[in-house]
matplotlib code that plots the C-alpha trace (Angstrom):
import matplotlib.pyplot as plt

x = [236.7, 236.4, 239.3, 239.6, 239.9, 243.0, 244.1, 242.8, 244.3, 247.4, 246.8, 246.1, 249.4, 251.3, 249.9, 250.8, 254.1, 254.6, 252.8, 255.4, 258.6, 259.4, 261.1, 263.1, 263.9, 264.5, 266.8, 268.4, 268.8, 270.4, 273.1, 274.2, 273.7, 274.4, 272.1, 268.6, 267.1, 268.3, 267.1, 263.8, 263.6, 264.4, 262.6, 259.7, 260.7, 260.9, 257.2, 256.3, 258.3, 256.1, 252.1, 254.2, 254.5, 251.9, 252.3, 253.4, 254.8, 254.0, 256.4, 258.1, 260.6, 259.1, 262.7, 264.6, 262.4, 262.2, 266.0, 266.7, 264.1, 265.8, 269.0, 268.1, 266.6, 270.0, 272.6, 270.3, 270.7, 274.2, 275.0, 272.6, 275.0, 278.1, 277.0, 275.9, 279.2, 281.3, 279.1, 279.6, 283.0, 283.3, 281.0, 283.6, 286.2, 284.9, 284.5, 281.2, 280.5, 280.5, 278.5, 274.8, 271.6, 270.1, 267.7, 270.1, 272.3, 268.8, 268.5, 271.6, 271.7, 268.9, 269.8, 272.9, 271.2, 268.7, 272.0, 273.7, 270.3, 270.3, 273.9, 273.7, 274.7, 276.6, 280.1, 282.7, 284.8, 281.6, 280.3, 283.9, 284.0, 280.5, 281.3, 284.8, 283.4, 280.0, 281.4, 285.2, 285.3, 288.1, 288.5, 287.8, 291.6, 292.4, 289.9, 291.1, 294.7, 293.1, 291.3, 293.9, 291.8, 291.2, 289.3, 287.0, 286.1, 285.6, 282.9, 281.3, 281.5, 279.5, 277.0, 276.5, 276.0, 273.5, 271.4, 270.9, 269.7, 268.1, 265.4, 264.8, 264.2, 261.5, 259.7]
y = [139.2, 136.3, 134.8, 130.6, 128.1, 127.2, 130.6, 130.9, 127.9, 128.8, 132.1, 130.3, 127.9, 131.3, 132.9, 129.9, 129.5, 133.8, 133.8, 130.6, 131.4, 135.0, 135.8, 132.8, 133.3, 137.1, 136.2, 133.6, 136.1, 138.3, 136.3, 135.6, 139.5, 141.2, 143.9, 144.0, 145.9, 144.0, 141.1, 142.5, 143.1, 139.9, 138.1, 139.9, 139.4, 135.4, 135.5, 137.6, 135.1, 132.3, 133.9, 134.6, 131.4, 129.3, 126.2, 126.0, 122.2, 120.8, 121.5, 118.9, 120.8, 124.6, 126.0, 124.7, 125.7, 129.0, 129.4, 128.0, 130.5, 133.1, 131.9, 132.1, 135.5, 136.6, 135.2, 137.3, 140.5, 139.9, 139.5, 142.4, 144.4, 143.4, 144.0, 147.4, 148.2, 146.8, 149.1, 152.2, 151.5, 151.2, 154.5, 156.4, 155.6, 158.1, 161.3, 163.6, 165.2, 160.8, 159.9, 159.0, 159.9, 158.7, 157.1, 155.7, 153.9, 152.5, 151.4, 150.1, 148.4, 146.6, 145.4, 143.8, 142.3, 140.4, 139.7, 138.2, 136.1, 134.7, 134.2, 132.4, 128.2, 128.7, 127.4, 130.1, 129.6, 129.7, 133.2, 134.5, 133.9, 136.0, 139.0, 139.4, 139.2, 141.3, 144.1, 144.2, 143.5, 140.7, 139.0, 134.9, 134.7, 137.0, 135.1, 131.8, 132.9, 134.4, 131.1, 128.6, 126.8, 126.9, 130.0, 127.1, 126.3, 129.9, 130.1, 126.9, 128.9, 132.2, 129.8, 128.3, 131.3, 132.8, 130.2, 130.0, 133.8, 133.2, 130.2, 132.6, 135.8, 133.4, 132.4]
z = [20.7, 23.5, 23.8, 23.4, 26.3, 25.2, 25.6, 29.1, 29.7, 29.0, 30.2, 33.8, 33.7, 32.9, 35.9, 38.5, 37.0, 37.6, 41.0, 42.3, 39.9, 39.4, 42.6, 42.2, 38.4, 39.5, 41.6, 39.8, 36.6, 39.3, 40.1, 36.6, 35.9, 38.9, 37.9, 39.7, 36.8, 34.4, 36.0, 36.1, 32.9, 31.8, 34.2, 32.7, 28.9, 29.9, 30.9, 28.0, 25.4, 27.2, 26.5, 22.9, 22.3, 20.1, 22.2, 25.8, 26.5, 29.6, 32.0, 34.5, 35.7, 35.6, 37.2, 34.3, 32.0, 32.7, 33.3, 29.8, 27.9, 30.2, 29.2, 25.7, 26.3, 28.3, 25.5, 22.2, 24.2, 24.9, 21.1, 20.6, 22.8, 21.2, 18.1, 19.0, 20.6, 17.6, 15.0, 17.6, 17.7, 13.6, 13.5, 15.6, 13.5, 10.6, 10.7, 12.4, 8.8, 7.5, 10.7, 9.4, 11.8, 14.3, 12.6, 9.5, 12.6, 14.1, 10.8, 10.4, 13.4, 13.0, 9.8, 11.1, 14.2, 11.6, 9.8, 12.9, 13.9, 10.0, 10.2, 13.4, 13.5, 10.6, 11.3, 12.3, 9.4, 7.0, 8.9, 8.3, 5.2, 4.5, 6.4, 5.5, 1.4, 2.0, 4.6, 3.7, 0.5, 0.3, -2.6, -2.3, -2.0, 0.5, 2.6, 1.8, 2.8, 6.1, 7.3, 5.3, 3.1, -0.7, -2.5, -3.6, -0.2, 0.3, -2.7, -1.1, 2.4, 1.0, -1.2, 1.9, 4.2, 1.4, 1.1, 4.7, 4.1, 1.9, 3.2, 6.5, 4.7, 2.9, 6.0]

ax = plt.figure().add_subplot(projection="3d")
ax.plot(x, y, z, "-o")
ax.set_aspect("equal")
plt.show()
C-alpha cells in the first residue's frame, strides 16, 4: 500500500527532528532519570508517540516540544510504576494459596492502569471518594467522615467519577 505525501512528509520532519534531537533529548531524559537505558527507551518511545500521532503541529521550538511529549511520556510510566508497586504490595499481603496467576495479575493490572488513566483530572477528593466505595467498600458515610464533607457530596463525588468513566469507555 503506497503510503500518502502527507505521511512522507511527516515521516521526513520526524527524521530531521531524530537526526538533530535525540542525543540531546537522550541526554536531557538522562539527567532527569539518571538511568541511560531508561533514557533510551524513552527517548525512543517520544519519537514513536510523534509518527503515532495523527497530526504533527509545526514546531517552533522543537527542544521544548519534545521534552514536553517526553515529559508526558516520563510522568504515565511513573504512575504505571506506582500503581504496579501498590498492587504488588496489596498482593503480598494475602496469602500464596489467595495469590492469582500470572496472567490474572497482568490482567488485573491493566485493568487498574485503564482505571487510573479514566480516573485521572478528576479532583483528589472526587477520585477518593470512588476508590475508597468501589475497592474498599466504605459506605457513603464512612467516606464523608474520612474527607469531612457531607454523604451527599460524596454521592455527587462517585456520580461524578462514573460519569467521567463512563464518556471514555464510550470513545
Amino acid at each position: 500500500m503506497p503510503m500518502s505525501q502527507d505521511h512522507l512528509c511527516k515521516q521526513g520532519v520526524i527524521q530531521l527532528l531524530y537526526q538533530e534531537h535525540h542525543a540531546w533529548l537522550r541526554a536531557w531524559i538522562n539527567k532527569k532519570l539518571g538511568c541511560r537505558q531508561g533514557a533510551a527507551d524513552l527517548a525512543q518511545d517520544t519519537f514513536l508517540s510523534l509518527l503515532l500521532k495523527a497530526d504533527l503541529p509545526v514546531l517552533q521550538e522543537p527542544r521544548a516540544y519534545l521534552s514536553r511529549v517526553a515529559h508526558g511520556l516520563m510522568v504515565d510510566q511513573l504512575r504505571r510504576r506506582d500503581l504496579e508497586r501498590a498492587y504488588l504490595e496489596a498482593l503480598a499481603q494475602f496469602a500464596p494459596v489467595e495469590v492469582a496467576s500470572p496472567e490474572a495479575r497482568a490482567m488485573v493490572l491493566d485493568i487498574l492502569i485503564k482505571l487510573d488513566i479514566m480516573l485521572d483530572g478528576l479532583p483528589t477528593k472526587v477520585r477518593t471518594a470512588f476508590l475508597l466505595l468501589q475497592l474498599e467498600g466504605l459506605s457513603y458515610s464512612d467516606i464523608a467522615n474520612q474527607l469531612g464533607v457531607s454523604t451527599r457530596t460524596v454521592g455527587n463525588y462517585v456520580a461524578r467519577a462514573m460519569l467521567q468513566c463512563m464518556v471514555l469507555l464510550e470513545e
